[in-house]
PyMOL Python script that loads the backbone (N, CA, C, O; Angstrom):
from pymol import cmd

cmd.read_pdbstr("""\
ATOM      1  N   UNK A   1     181.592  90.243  45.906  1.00  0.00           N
ATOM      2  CA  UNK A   1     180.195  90.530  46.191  1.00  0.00           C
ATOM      3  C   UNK A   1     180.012  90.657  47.695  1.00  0.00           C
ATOM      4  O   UNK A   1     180.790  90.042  48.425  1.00  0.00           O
ATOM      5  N   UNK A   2     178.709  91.668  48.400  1.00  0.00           N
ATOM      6  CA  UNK A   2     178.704  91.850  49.692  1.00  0.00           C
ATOM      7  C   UNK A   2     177.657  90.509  49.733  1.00  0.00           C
ATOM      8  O   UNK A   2     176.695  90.139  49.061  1.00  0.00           O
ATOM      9  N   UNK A   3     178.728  89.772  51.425  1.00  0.00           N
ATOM     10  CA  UNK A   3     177.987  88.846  51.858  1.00  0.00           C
ATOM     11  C   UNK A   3     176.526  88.699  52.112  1.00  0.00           C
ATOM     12  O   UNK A   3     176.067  89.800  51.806  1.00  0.00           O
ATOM     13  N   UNK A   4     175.490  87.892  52.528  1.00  0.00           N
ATOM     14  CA  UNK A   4     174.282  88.221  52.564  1.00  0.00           C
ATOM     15  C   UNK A   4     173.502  87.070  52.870  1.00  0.00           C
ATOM     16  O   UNK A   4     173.826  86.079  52.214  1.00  0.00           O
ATOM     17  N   UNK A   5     172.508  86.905  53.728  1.00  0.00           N
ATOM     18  CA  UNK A   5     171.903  86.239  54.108  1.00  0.00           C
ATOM     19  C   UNK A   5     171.137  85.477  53.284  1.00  0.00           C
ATOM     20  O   UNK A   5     170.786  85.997  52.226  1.00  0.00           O
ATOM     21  N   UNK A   6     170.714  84.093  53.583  1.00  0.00           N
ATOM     22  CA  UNK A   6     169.690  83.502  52.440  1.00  0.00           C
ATOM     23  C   UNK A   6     168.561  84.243  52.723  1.00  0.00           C
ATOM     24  O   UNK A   6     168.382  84.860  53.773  1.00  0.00           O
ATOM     25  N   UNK A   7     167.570  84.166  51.511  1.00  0.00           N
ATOM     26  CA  UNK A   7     166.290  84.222  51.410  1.00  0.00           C
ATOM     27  C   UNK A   7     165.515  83.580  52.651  1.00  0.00           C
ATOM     28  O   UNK A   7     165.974  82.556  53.158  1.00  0.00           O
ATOM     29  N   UNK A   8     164.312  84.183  53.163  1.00  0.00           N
ATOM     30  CA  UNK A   8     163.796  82.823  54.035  1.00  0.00           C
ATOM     31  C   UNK A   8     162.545  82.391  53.108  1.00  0.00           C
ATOM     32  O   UNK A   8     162.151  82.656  51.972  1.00  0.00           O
ATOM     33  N   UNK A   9     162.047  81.429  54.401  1.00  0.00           N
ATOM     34  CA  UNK A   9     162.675  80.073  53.889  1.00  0.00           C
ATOM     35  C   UNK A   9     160.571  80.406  52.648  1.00  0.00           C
ATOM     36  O   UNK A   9     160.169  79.862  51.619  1.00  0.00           O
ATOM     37  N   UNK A  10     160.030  81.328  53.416  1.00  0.00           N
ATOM     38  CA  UNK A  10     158.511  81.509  52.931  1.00  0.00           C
ATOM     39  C   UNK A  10     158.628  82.483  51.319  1.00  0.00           C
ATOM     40  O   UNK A  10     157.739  82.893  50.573  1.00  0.00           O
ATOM     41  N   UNK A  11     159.908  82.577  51.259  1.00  0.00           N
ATOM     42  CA  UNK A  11     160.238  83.156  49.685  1.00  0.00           C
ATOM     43  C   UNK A  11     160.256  82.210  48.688  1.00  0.00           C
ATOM     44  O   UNK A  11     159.868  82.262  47.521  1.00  0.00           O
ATOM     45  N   UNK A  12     161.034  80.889  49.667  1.00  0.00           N
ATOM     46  CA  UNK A  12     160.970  79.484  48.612  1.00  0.00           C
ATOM     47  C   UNK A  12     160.067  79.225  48.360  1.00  0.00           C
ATOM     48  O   UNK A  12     159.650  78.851  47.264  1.00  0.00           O
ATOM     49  N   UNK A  13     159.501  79.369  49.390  1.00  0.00           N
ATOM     50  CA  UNK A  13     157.924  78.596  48.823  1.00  0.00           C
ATOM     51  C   UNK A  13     157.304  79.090  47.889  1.00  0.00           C
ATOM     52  O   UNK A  13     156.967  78.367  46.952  1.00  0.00           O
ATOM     53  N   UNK A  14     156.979  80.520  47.904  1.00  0.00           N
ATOM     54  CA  UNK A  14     156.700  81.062  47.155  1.00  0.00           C
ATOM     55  C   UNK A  14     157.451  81.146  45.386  1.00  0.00           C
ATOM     56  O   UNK A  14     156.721  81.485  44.455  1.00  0.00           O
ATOM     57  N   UNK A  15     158.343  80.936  45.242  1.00  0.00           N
ATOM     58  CA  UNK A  15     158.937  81.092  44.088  1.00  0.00           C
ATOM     59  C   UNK A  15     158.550  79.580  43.758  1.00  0.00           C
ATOM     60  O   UNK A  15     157.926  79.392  42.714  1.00  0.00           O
ATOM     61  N   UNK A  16     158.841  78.581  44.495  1.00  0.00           N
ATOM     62  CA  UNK A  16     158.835  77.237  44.232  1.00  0.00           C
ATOM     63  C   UNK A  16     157.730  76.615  43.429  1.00  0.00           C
ATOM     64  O   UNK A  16     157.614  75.808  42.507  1.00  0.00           O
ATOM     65  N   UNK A  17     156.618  77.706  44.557  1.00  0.00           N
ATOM     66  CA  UNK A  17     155.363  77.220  44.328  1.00  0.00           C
ATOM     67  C   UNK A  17     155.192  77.971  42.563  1.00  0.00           C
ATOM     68  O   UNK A  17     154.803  77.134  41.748  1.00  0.00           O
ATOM     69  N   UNK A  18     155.391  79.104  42.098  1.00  0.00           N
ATOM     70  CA  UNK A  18     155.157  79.908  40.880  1.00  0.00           C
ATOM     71  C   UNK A  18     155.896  78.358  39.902  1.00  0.00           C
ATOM     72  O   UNK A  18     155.270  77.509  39.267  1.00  0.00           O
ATOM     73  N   UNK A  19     157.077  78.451  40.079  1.00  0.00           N
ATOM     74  CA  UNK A  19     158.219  77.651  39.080  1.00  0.00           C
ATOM     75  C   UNK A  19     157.244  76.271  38.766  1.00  0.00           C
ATOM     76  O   UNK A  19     157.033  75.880  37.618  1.00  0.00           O
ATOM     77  N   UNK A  20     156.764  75.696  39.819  1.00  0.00           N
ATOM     78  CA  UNK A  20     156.347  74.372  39.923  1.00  0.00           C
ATOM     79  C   UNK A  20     154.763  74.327  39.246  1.00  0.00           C
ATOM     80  O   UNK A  20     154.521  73.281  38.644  1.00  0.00           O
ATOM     81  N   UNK A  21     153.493  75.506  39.284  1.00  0.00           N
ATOM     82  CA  UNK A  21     152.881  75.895  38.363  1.00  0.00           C
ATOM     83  C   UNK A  21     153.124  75.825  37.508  1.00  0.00           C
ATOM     84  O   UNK A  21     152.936  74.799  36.855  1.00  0.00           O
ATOM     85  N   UNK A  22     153.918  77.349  36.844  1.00  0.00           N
ATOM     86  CA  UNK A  22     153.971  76.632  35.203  1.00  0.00           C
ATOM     87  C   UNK A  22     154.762  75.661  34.581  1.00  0.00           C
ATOM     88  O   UNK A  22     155.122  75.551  33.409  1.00  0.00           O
ATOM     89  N   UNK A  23     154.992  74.904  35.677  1.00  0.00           N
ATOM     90  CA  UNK A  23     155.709  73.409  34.913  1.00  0.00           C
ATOM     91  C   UNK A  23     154.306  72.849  34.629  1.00  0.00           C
ATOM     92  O   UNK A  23     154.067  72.464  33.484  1.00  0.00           O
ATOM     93  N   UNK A  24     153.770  72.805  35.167  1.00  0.00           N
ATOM     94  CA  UNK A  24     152.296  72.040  35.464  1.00  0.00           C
ATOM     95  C   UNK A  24     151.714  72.487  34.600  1.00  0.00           C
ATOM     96  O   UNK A  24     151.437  71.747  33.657  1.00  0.00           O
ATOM     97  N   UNK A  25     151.353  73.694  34.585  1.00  0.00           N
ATOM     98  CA  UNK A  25     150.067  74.370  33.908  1.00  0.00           C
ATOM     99  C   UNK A  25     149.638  73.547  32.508  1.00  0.00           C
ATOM    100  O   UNK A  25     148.511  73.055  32.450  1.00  0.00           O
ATOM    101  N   UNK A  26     150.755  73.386  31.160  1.00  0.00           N
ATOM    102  CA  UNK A  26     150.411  72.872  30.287  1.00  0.00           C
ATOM    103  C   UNK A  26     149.462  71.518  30.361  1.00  0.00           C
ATOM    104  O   UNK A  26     148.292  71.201  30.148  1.00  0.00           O
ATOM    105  N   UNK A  27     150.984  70.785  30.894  1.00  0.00           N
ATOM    106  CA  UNK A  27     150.994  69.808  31.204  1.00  0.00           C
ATOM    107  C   UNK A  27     149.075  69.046  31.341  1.00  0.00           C
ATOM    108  O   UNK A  27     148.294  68.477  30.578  1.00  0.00           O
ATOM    109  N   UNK A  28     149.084  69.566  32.984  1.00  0.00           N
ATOM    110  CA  UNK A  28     147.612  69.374  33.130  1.00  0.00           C
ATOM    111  C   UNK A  28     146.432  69.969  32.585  1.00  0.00           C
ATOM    112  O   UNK A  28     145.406  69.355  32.878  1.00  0.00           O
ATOM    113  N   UNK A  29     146.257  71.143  31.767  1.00  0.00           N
ATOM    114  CA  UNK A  29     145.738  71.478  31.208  1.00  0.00           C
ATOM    115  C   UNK A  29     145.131  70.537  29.872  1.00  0.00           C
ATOM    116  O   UNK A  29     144.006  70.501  29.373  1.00  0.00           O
ATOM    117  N   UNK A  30     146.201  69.917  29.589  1.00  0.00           N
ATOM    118  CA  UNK A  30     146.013  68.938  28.186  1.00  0.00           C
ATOM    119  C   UNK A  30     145.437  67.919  28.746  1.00  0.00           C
ATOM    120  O   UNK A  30     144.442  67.435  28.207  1.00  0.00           O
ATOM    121  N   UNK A  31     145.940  67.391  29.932  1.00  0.00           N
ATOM    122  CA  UNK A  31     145.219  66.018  30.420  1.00  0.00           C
ATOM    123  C   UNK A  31     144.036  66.340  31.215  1.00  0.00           C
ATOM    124  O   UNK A  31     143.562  65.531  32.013  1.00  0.00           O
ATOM    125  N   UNK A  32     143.534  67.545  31.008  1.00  0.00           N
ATOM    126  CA  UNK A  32     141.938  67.955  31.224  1.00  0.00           C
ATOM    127  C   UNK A  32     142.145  68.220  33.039  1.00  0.00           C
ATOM    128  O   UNK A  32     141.069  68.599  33.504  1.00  0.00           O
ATOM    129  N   UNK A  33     142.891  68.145  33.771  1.00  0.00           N
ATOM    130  CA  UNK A  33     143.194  68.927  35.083  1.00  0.00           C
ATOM    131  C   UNK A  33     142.247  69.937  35.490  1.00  0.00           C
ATOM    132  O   UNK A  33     142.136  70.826  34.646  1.00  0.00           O
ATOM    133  N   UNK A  34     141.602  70.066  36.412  1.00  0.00           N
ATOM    134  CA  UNK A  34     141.075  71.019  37.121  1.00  0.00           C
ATOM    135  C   UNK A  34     142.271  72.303  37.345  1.00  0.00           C
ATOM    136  O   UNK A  34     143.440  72.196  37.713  1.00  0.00           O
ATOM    137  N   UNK A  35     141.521  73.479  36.987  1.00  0.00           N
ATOM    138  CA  UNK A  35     142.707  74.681  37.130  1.00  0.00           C
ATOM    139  C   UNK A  35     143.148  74.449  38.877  1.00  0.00           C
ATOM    140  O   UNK A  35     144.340  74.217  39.079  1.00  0.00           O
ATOM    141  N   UNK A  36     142.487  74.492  39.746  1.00  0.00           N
ATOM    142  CA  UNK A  36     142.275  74.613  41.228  1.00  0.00           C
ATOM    143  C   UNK A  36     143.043  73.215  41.374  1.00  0.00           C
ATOM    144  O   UNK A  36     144.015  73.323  42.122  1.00  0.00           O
ATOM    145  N   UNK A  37     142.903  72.259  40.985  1.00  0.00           N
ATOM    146  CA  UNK A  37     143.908  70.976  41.192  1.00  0.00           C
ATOM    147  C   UNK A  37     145.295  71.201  41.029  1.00  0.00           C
ATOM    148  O   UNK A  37     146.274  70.982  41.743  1.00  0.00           O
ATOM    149  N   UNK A  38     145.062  71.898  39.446  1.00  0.00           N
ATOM    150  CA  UNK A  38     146.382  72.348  39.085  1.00  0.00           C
ATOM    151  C   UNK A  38     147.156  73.246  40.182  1.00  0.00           C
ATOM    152  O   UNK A  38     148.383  73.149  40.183  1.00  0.00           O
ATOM    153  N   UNK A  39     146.597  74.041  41.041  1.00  0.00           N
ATOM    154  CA  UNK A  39     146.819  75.031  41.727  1.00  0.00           C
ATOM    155  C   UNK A  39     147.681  74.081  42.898  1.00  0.00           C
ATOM    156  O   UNK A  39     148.856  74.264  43.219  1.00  0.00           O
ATOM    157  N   UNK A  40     146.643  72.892  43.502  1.00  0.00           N
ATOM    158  CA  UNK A  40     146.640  72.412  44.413  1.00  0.00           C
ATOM    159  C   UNK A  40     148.664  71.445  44.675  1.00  0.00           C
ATOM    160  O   UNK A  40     149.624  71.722  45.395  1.00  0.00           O
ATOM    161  N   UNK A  41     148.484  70.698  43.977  1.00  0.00           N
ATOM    162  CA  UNK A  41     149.678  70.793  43.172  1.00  0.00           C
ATOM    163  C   UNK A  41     150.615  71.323  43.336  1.00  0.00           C
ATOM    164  O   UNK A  41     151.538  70.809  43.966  1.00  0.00           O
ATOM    165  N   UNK A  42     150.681  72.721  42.731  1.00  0.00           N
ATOM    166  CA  UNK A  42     151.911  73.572  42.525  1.00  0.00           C
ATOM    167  C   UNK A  42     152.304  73.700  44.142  1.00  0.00           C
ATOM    168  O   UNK A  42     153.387  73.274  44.545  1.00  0.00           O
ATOM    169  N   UNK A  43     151.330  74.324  45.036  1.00  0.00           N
ATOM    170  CA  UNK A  43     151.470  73.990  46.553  1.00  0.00           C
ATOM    171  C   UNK A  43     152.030  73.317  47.115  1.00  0.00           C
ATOM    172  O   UNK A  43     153.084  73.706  47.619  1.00  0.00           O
ATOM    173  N   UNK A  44     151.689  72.297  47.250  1.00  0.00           N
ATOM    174  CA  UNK A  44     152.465  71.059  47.667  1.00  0.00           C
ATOM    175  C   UNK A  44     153.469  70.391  47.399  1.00  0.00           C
ATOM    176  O   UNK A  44     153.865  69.455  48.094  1.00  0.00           O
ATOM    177  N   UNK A  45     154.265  70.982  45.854  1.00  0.00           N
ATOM    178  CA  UNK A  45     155.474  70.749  45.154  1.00  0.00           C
ATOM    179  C   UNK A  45     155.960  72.112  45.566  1.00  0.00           C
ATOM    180  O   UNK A  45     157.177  71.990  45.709  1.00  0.00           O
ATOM    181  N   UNK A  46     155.562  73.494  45.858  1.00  0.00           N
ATOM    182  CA  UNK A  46     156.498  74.235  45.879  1.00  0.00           C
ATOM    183  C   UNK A  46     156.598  73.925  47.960  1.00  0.00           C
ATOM    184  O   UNK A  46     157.753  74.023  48.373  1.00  0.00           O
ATOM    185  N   UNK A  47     155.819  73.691  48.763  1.00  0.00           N
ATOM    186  CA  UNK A  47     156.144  73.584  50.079  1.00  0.00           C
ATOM    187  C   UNK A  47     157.583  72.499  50.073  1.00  0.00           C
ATOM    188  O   UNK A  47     158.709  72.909  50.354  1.00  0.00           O
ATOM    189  N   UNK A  48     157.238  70.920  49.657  1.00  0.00           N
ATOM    190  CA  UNK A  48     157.588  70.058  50.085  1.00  0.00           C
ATOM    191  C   UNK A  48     159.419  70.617  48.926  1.00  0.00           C
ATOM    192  O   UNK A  48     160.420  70.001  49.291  1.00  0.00           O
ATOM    193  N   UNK A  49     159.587  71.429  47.998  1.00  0.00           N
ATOM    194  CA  UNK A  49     161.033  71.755  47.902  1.00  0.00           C
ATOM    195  C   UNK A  49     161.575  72.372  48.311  1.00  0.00           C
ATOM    196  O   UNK A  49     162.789  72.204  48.423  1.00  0.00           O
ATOM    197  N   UNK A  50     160.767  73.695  48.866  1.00  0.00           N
ATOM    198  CA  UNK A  50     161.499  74.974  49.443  1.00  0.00           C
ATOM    199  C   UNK A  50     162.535  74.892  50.848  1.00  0.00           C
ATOM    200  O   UNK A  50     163.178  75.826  51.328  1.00  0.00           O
ATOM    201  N   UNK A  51     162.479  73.630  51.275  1.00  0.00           N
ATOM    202  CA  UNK A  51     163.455  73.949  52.276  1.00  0.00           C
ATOM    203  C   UNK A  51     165.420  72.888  51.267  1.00  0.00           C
ATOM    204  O   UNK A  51     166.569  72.945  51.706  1.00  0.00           O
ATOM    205  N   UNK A  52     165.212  72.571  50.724  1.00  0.00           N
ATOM    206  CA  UNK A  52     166.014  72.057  49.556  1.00  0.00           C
ATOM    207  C   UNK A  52     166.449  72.823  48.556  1.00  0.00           C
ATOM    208  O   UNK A  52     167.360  72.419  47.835  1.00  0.00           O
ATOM    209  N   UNK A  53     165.898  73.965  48.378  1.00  0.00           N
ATOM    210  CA  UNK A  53     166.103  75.108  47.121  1.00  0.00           C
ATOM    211  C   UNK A  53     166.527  76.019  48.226  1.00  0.00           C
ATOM    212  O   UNK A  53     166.731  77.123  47.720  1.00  0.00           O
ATOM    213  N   UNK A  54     166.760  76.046  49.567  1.00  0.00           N
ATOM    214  CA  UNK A  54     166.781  76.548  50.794  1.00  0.00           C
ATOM    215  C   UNK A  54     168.397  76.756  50.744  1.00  0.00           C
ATOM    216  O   UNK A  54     169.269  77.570  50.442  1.00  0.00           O
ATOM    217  N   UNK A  55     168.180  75.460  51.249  1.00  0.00           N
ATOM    218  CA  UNK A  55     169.816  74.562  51.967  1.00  0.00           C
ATOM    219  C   UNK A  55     170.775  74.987  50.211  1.00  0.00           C
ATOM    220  O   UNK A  55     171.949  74.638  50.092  1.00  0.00           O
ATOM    221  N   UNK A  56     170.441  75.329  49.678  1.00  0.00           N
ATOM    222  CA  UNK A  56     171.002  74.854  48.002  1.00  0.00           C
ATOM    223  C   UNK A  56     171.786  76.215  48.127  1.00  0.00           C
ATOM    224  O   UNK A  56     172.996  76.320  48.333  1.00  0.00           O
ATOM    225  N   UNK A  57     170.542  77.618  47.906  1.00  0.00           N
ATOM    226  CA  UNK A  57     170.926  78.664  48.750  1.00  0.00           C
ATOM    227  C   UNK A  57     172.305  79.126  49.558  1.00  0.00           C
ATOM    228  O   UNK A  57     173.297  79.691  49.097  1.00  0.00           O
ATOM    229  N   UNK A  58     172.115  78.826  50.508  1.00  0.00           N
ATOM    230  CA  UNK A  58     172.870  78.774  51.508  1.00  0.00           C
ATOM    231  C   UNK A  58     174.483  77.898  51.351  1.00  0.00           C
ATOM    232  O   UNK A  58     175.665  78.207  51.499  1.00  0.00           O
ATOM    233  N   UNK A  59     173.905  76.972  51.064  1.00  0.00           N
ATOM    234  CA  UNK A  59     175.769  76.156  50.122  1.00  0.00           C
ATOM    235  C   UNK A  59     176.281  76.645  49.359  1.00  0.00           C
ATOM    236  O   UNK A  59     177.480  76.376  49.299  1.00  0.00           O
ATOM    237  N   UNK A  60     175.629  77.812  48.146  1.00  0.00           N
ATOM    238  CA  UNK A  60     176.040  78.651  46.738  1.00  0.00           C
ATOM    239  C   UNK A  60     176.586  79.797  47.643  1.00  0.00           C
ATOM    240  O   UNK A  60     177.763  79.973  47.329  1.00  0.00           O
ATOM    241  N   UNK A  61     176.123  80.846  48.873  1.00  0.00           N
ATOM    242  CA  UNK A  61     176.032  81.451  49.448  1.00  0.00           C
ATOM    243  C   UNK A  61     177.709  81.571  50.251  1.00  0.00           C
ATOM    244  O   UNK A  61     178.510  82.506  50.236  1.00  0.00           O
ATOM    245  N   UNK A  62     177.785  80.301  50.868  1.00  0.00           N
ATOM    246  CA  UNK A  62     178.919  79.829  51.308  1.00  0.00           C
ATOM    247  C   UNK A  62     180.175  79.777  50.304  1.00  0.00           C
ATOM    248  O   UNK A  62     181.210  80.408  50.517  1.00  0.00           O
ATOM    249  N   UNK A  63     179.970  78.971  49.211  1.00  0.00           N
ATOM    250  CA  UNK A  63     180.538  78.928  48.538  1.00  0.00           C
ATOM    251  C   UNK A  63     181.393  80.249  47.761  1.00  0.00           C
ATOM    252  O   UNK A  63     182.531  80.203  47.295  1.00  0.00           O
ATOM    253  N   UNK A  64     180.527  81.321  47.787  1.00  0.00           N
ATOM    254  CA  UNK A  64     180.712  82.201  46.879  1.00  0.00           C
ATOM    255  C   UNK A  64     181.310  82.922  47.666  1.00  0.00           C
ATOM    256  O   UNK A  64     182.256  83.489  47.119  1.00  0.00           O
ATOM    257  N   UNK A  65     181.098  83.329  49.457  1.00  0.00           N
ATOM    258  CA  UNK A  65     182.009  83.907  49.911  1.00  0.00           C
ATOM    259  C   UNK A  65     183.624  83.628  50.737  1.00  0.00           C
ATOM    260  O   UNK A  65     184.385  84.320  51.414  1.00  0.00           O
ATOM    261  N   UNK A  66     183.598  82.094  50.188  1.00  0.00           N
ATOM    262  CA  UNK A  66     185.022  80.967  50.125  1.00  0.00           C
ATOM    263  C   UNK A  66     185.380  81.175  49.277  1.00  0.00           C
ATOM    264  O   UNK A  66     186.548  81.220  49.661  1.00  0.00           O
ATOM    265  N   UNK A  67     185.454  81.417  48.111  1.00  0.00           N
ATOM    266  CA  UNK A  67     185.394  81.850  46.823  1.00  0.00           C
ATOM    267  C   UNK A  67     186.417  83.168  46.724  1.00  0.00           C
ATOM    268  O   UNK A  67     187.584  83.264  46.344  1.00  0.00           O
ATOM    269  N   UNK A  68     185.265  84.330  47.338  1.00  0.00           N
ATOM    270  CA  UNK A  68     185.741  85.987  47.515  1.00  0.00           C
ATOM    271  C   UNK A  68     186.938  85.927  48.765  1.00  0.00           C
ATOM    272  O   UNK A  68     187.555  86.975  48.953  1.00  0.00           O
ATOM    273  N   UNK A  69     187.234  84.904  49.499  1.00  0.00           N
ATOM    274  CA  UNK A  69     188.091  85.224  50.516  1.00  0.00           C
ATOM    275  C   UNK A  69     189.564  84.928  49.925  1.00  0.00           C
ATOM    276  O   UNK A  69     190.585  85.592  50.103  1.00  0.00           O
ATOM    277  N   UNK A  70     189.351  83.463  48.994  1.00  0.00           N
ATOM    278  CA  UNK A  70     190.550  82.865  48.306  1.00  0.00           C
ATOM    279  C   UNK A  70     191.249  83.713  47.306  1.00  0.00           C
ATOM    280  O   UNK A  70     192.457  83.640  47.079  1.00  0.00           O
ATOM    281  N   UNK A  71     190.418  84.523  46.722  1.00  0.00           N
ATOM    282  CA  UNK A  71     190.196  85.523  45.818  1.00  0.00           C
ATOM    283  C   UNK A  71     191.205  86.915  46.105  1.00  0.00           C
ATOM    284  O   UNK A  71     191.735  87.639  45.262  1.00  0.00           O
ATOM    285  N   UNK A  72     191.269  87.015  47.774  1.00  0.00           N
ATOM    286  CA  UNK A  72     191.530  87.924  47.896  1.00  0.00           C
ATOM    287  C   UNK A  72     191.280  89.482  48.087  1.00  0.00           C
ATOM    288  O   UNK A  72     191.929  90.494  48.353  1.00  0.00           O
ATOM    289  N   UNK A  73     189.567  88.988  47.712  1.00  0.00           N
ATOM    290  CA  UNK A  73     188.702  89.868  47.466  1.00  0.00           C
ATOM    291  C   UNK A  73     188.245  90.518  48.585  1.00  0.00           C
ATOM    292  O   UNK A  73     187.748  89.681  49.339  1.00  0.00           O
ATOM    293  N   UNK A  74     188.161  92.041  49.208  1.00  0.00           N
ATOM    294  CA  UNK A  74     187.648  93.027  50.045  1.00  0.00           C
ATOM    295  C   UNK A  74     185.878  92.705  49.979  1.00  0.00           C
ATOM    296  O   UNK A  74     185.089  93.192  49.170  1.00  0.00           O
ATOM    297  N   UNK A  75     185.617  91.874  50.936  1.00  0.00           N
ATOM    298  CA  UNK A  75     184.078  91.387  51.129  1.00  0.00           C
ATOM    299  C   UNK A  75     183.286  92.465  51.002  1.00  0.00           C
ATOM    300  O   UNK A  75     182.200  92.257  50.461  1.00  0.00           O
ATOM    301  N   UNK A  76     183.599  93.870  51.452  1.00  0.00           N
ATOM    302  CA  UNK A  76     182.891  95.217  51.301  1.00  0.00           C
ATOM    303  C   UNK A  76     182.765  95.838  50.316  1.00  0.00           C
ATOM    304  O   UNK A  76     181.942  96.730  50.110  1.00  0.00           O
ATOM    305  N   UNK A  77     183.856  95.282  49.355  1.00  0.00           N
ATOM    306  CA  UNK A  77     183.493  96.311  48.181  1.00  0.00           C
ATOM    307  C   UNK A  77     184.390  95.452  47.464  1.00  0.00           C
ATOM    308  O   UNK A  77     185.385  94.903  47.937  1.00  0.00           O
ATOM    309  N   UNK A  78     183.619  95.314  45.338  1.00  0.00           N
ATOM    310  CA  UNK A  78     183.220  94.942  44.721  1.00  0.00           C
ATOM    311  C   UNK A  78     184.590  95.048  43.571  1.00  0.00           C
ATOM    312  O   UNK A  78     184.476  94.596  42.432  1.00  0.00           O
TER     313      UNK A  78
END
""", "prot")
cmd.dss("prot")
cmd.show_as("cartoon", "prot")
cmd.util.cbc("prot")
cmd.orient("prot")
């Protein structure tokens, strides 16, 4: 695979923040949650992981092109 930079870091958040919603959504929905709480929430669970889903990134990243070198594998092509 061609090498490649992580994501930054305002993509995590963003995905973090979606993933970490609909974990929630039911959830608080049943225990009568404000939608906007619910919202509030997903925010602050997707900020406070995204630099951890970051670093995670970046170690798989590493990994995979330690991986393609041991491999033998032409980093440019596939």
């Amino acid at each position: 695979m061609n090498p490649r930079e992580p994501h930054p870091l305002s993509t995590h958040v963003a995905v973090d923040t979606a993933v970490a919603f609909l974990g929630i959504l039911v959830v608080g929905l049943i225990l009568g949650l404000s939608f906007l709480v619910i919202v509030a929430i997903a925010i602050i669970v997707g900020v406070c992981l995204a630099p951890y889903t970051r670093r995670t990134e970046v170690r798989q990243l590493a990994a995979r092109d330690d991986a393609d070198e041991v491999d033998g594998a032409d980093p440019g092509h596939e």
